[in-house]
mmCIF entry with sequence, helices, sheets and N, C-alpha, C, O atoms, coordinates in Angstrom:
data_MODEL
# 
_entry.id   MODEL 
# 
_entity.id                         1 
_entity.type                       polymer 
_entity.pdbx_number_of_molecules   1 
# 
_entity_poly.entity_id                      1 
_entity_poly.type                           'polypeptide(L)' 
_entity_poly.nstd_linkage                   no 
_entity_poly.nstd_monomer                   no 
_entity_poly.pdbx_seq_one_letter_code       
;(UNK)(UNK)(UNK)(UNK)(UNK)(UNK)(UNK)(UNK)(UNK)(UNK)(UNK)(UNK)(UNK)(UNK)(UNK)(UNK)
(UNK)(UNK)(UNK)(UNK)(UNK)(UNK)(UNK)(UNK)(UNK)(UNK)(UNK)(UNK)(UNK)(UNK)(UNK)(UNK)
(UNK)(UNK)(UNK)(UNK)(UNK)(UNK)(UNK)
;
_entity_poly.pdbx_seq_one_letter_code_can   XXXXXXXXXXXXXXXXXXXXXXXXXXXXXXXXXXXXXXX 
_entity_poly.pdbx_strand_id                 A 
# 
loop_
_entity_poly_seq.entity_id 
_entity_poly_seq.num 
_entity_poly_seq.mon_id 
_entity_poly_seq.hetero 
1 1  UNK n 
1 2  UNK n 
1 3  UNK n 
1 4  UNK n 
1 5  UNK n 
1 6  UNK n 
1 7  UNK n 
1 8  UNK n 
1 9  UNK n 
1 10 UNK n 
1 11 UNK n 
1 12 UNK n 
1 13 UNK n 
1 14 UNK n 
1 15 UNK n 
1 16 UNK n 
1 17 UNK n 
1 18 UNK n 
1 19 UNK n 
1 20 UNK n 
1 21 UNK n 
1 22 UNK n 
1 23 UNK n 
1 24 UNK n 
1 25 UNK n 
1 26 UNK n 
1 27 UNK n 
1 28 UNK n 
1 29 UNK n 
1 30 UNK n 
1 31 UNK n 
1 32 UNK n 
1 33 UNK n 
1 34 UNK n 
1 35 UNK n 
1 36 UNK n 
1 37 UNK n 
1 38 UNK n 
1 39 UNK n 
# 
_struct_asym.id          A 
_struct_asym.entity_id   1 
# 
loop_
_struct_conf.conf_type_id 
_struct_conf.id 
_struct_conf.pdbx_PDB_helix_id 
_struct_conf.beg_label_comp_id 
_struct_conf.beg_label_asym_id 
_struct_conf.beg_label_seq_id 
_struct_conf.pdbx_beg_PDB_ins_code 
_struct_conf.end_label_comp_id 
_struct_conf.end_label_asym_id 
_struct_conf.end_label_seq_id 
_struct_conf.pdbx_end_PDB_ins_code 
_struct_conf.beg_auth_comp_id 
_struct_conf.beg_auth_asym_id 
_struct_conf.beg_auth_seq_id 
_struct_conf.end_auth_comp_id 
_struct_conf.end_auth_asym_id 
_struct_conf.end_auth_seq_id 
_struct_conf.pdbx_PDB_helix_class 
_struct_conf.details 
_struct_conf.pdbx_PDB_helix_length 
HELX_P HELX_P1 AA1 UNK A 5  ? UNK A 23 ? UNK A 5  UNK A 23 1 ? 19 
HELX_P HELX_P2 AA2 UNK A 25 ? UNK A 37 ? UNK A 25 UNK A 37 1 ? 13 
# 
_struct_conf_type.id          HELX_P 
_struct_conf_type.criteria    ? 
_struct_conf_type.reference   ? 
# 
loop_
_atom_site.group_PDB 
_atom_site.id 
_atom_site.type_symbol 
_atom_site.label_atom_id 
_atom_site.label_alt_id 
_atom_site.label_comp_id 
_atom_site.label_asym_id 
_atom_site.label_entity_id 
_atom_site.label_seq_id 
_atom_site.pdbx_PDB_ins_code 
_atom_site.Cartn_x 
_atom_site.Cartn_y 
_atom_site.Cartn_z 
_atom_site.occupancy 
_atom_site.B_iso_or_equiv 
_atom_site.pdbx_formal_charge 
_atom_site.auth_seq_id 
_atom_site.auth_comp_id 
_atom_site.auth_asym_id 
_atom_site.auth_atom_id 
_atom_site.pdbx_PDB_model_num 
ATOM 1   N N  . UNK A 1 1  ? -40.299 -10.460 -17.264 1.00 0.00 ? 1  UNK A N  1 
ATOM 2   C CA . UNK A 1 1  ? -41.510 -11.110 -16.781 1.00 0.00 ? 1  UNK A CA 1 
ATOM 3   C C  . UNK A 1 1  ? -41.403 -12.613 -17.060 1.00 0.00 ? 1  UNK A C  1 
ATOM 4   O O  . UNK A 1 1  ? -41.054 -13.154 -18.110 1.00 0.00 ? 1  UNK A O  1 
ATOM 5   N N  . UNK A 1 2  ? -41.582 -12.882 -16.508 1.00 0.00 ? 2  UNK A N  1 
ATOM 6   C CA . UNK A 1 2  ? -42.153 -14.887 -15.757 1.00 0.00 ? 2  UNK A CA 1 
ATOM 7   C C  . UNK A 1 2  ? -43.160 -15.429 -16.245 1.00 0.00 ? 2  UNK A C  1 
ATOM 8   O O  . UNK A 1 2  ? -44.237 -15.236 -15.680 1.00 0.00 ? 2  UNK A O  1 
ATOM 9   N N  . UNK A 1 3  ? -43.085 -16.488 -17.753 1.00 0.00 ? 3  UNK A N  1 
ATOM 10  C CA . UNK A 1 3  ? -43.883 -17.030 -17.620 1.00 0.00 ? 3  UNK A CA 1 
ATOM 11  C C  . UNK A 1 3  ? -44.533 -18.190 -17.030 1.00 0.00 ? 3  UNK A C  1 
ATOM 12  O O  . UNK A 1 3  ? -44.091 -19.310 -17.286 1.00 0.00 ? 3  UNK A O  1 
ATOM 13  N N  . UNK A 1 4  ? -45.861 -17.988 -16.020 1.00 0.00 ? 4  UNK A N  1 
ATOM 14  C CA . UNK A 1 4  ? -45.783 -19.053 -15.394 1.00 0.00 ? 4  UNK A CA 1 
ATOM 15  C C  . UNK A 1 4  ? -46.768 -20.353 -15.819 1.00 0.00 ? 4  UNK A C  1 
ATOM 16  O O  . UNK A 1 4  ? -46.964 -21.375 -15.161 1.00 0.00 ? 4  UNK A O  1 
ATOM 17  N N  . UNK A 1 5  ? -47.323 -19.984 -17.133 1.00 0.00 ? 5  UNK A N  1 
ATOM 18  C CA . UNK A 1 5  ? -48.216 -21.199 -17.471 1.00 0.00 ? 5  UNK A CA 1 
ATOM 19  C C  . UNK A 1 5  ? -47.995 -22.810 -17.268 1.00 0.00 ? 5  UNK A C  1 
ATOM 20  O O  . UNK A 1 5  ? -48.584 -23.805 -16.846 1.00 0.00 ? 5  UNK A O  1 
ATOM 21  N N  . UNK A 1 6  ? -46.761 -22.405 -17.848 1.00 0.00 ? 6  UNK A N  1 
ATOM 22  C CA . UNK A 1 6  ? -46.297 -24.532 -17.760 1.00 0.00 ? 6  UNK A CA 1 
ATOM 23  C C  . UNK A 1 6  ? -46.433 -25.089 -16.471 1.00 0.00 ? 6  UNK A C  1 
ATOM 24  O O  . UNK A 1 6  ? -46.978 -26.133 -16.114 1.00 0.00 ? 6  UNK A O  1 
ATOM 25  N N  . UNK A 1 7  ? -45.739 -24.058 -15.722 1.00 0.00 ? 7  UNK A N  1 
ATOM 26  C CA . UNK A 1 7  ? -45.549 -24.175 -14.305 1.00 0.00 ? 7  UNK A CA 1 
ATOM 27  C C  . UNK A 1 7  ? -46.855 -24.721 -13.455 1.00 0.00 ? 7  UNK A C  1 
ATOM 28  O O  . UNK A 1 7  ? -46.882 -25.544 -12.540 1.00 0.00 ? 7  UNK A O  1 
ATOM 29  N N  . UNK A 1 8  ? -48.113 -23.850 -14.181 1.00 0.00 ? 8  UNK A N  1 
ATOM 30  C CA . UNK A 1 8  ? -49.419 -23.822 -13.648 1.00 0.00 ? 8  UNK A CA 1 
ATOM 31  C C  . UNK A 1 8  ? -50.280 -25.088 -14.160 1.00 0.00 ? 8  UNK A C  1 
ATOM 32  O O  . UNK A 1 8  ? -51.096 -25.706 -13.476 1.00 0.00 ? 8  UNK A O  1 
ATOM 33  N N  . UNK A 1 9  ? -49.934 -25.348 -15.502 1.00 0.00 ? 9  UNK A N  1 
ATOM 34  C CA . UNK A 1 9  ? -50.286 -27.025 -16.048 1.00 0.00 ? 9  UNK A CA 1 
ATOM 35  C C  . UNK A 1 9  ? -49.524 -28.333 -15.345 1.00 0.00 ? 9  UNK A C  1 
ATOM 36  O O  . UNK A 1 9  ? -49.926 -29.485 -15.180 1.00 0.00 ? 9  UNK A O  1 
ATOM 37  N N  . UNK A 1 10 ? -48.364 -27.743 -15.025 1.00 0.00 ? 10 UNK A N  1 
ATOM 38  C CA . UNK A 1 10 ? -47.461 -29.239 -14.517 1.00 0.00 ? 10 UNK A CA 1 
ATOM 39  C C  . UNK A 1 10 ? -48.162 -29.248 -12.861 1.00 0.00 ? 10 UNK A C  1 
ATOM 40  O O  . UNK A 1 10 ? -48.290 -30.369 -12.370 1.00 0.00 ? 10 UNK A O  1 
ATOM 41  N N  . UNK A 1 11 ? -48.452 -28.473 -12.310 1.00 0.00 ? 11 UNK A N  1 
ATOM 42  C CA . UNK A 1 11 ? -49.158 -28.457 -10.969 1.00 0.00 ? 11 UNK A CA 1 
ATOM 43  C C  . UNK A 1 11 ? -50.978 -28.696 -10.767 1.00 0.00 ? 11 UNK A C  1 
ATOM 44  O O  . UNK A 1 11 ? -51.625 -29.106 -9.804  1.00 0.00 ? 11 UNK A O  1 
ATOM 45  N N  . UNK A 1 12 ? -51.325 -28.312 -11.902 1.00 0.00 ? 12 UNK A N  1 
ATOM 46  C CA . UNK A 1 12 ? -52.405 -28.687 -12.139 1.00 0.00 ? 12 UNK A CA 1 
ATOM 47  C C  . UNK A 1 12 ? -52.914 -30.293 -12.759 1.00 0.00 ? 12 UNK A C  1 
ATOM 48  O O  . UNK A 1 12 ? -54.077 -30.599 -13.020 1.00 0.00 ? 12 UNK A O  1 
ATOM 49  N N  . UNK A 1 13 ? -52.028 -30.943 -12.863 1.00 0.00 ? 13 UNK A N  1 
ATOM 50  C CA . UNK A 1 13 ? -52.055 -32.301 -13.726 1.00 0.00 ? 13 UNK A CA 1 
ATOM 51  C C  . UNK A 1 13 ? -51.630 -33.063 -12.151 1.00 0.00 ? 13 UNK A C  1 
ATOM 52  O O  . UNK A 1 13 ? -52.398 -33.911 -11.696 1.00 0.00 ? 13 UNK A O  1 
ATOM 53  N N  . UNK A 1 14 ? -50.541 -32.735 -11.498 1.00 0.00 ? 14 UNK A N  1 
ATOM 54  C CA . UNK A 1 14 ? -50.092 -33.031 -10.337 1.00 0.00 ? 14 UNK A CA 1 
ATOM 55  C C  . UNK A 1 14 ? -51.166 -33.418 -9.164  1.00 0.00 ? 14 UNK A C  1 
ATOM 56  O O  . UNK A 1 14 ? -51.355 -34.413 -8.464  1.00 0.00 ? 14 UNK A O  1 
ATOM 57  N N  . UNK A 1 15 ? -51.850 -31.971 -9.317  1.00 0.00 ? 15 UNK A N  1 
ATOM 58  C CA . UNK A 1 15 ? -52.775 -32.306 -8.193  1.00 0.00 ? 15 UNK A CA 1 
ATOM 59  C C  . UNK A 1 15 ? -53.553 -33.009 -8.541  1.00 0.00 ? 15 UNK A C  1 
ATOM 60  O O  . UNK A 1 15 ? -53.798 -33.765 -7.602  1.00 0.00 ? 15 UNK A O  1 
ATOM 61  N N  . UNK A 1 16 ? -54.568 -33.417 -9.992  1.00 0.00 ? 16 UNK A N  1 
ATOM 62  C CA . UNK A 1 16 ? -55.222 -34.278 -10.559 1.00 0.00 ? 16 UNK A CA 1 
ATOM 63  C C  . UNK A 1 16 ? -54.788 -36.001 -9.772  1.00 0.00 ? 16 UNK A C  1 
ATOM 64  O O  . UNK A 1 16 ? -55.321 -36.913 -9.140  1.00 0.00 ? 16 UNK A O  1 
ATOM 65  N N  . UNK A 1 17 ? -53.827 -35.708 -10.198 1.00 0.00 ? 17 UNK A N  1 
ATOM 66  C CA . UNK A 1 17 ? -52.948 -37.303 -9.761  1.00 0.00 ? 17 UNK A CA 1 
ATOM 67  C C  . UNK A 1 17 ? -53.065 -37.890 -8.159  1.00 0.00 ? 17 UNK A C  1 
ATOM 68  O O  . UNK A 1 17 ? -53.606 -38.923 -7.765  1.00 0.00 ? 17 UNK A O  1 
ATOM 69  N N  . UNK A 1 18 ? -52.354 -36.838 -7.397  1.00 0.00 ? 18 UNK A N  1 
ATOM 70  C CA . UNK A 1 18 ? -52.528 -36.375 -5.978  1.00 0.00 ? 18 UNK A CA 1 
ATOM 71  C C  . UNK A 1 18 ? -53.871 -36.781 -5.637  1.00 0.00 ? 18 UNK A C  1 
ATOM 72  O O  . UNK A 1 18 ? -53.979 -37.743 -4.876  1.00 0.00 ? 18 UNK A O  1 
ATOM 73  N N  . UNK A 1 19 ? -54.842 -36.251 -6.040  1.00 0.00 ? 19 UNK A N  1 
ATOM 74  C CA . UNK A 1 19 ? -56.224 -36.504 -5.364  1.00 0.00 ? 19 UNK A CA 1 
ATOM 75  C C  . UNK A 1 19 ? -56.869 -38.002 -5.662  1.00 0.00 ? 19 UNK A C  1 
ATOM 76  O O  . UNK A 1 19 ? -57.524 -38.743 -4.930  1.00 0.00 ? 19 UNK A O  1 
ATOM 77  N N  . UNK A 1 20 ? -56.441 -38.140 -6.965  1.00 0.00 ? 20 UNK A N  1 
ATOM 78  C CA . UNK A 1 20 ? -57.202 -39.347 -7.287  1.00 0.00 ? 20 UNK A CA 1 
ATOM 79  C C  . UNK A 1 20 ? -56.199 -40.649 -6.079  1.00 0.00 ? 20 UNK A C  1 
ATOM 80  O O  . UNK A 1 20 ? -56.847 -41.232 -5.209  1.00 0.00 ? 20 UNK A O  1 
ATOM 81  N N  . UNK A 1 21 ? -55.141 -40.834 -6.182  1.00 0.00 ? 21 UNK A N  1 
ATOM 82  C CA . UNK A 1 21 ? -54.239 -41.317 -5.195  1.00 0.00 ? 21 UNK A CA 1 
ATOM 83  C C  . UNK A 1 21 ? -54.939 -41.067 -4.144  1.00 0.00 ? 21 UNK A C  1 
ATOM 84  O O  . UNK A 1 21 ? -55.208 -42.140 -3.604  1.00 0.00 ? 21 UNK A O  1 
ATOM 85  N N  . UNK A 1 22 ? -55.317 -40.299 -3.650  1.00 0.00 ? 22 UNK A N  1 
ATOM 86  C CA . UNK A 1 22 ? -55.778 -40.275 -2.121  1.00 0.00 ? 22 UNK A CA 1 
ATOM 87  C C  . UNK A 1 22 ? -57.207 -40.398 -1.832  1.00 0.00 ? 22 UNK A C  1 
ATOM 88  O O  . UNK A 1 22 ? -57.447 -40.621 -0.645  1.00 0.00 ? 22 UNK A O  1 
ATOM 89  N N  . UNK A 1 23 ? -58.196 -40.311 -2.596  1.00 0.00 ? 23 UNK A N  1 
ATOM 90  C CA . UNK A 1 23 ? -59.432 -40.838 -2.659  1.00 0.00 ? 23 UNK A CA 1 
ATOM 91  C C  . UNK A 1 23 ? -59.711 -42.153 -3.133  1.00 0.00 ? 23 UNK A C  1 
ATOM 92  O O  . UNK A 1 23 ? -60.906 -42.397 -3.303  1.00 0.00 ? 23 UNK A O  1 
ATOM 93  N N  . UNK A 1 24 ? -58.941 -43.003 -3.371  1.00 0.00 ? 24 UNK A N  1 
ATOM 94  C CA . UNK A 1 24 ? -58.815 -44.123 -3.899  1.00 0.00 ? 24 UNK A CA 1 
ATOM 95  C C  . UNK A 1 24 ? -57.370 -45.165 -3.917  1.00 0.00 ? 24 UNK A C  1 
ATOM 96  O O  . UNK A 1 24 ? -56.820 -45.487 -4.971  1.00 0.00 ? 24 UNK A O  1 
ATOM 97  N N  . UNK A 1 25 ? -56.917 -45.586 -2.610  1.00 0.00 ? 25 UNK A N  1 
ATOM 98  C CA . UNK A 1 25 ? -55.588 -45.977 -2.322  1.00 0.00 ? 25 UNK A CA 1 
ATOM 99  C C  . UNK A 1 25 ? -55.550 -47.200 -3.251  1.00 0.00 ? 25 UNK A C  1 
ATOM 100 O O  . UNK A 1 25 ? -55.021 -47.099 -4.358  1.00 0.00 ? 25 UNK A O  1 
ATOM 101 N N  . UNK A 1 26 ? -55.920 -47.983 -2.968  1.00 0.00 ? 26 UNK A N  1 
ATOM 102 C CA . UNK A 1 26 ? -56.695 -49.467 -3.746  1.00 0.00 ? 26 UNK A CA 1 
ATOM 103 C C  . UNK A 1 26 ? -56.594 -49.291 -5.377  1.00 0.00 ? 26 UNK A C  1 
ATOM 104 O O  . UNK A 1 26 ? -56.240 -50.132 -6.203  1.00 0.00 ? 26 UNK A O  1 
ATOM 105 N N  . UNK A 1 27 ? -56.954 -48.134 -5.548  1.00 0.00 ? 27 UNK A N  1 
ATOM 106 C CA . UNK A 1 27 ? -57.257 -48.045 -7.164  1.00 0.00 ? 27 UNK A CA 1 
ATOM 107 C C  . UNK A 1 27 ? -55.822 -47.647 -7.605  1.00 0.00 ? 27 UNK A C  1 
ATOM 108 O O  . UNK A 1 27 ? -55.221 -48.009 -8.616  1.00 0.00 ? 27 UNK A O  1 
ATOM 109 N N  . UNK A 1 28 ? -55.521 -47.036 -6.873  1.00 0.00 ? 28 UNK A N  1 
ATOM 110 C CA . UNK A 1 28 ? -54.348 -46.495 -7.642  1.00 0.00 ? 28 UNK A CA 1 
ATOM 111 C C  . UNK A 1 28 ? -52.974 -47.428 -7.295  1.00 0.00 ? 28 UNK A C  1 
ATOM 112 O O  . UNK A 1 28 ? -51.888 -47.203 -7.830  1.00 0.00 ? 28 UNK A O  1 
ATOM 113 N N  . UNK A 1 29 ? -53.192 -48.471 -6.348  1.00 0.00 ? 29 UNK A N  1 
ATOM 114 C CA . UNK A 1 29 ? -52.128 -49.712 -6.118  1.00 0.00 ? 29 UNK A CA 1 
ATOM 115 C C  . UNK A 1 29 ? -52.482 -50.605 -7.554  1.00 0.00 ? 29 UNK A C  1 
ATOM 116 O O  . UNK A 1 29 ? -51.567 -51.061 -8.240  1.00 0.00 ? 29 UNK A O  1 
ATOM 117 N N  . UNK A 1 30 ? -53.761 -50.770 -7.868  1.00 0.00 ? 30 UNK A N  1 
ATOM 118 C CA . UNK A 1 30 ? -53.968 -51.676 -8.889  1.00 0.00 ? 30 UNK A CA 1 
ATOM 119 C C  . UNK A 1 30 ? -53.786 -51.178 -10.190 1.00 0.00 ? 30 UNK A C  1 
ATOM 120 O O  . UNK A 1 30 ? -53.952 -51.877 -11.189 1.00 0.00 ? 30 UNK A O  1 
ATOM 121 N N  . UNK A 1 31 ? -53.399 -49.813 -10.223 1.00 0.00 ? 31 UNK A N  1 
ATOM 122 C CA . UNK A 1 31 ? -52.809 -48.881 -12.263 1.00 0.00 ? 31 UNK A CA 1 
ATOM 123 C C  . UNK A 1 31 ? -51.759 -49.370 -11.944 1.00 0.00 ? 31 UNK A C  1 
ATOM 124 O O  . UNK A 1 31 ? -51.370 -50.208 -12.758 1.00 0.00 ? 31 UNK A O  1 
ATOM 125 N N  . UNK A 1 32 ? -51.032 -49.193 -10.991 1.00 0.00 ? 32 UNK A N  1 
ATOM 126 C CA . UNK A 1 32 ? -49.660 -49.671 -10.674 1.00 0.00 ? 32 UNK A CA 1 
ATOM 127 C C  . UNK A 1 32 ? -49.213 -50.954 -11.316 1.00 0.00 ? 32 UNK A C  1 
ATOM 128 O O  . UNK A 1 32 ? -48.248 -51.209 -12.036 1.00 0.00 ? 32 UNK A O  1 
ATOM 129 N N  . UNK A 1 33 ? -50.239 -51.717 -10.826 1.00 0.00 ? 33 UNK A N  1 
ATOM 130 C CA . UNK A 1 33 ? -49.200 -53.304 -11.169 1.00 0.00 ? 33 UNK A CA 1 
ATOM 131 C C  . UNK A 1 33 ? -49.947 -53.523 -12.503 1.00 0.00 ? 33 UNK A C  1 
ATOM 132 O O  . UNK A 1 33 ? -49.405 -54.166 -13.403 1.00 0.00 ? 33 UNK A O  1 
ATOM 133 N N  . UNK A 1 34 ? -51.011 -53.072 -12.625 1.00 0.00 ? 34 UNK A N  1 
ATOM 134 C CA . UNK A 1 34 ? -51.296 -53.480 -14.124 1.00 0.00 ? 34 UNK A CA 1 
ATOM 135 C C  . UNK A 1 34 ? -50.662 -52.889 -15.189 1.00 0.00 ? 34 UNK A C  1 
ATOM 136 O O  . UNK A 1 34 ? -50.603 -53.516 -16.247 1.00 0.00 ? 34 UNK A O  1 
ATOM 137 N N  . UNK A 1 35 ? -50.014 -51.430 -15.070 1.00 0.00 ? 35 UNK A N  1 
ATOM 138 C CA . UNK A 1 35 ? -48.358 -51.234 -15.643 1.00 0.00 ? 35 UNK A CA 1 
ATOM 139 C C  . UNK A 1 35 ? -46.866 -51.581 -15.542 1.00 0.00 ? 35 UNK A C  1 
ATOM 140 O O  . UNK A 1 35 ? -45.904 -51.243 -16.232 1.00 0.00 ? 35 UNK A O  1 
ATOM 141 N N  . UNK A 1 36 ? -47.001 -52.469 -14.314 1.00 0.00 ? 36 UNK A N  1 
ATOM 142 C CA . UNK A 1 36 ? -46.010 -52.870 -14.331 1.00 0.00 ? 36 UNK A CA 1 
ATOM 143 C C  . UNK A 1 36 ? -46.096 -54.310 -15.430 1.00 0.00 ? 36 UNK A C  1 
ATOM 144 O O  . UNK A 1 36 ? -45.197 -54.467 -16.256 1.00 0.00 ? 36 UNK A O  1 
ATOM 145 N N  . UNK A 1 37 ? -47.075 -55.150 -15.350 1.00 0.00 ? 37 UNK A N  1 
ATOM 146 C CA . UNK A 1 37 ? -47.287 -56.195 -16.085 1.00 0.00 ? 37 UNK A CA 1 
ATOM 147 C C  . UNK A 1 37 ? -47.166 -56.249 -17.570 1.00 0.00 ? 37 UNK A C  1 
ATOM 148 O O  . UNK A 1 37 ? -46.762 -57.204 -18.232 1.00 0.00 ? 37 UNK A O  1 
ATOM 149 N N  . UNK A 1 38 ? -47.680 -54.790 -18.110 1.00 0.00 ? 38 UNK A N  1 
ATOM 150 C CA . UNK A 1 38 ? -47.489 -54.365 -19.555 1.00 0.00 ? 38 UNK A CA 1 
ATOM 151 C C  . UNK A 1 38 ? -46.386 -53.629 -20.103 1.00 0.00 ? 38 UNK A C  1 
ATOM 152 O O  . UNK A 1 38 ? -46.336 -53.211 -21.260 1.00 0.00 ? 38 UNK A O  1 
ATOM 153 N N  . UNK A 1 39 ? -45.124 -53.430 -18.839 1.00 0.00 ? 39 UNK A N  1 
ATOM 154 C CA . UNK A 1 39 ? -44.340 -52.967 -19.271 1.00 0.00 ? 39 UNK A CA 1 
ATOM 155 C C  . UNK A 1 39 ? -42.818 -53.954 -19.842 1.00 0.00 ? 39 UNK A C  1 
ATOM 156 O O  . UNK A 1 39 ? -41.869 -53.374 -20.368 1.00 0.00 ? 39 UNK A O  1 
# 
């Protein structure tokens, strides 16, 4: 048997990401460069 939990957290964090990205193009161009600046 298969465990599939991780599997189900790493896709679940994914889509978190996914949505916020796509309800907010703008917002998520501007996490971008403000990590790029602190990196």
């Amino acid at each position: 048997m298969v465990d599939l939990a991780a599997l189900d957290d790493f896709l679940t964090g994914w889509w978190r990401i996914a949505a916020r990205a796509v309800a907010d193009p703008d917002d998520w161009q501007r996490m971008h460069a403000e990590a790029s600046r602190q990196a």
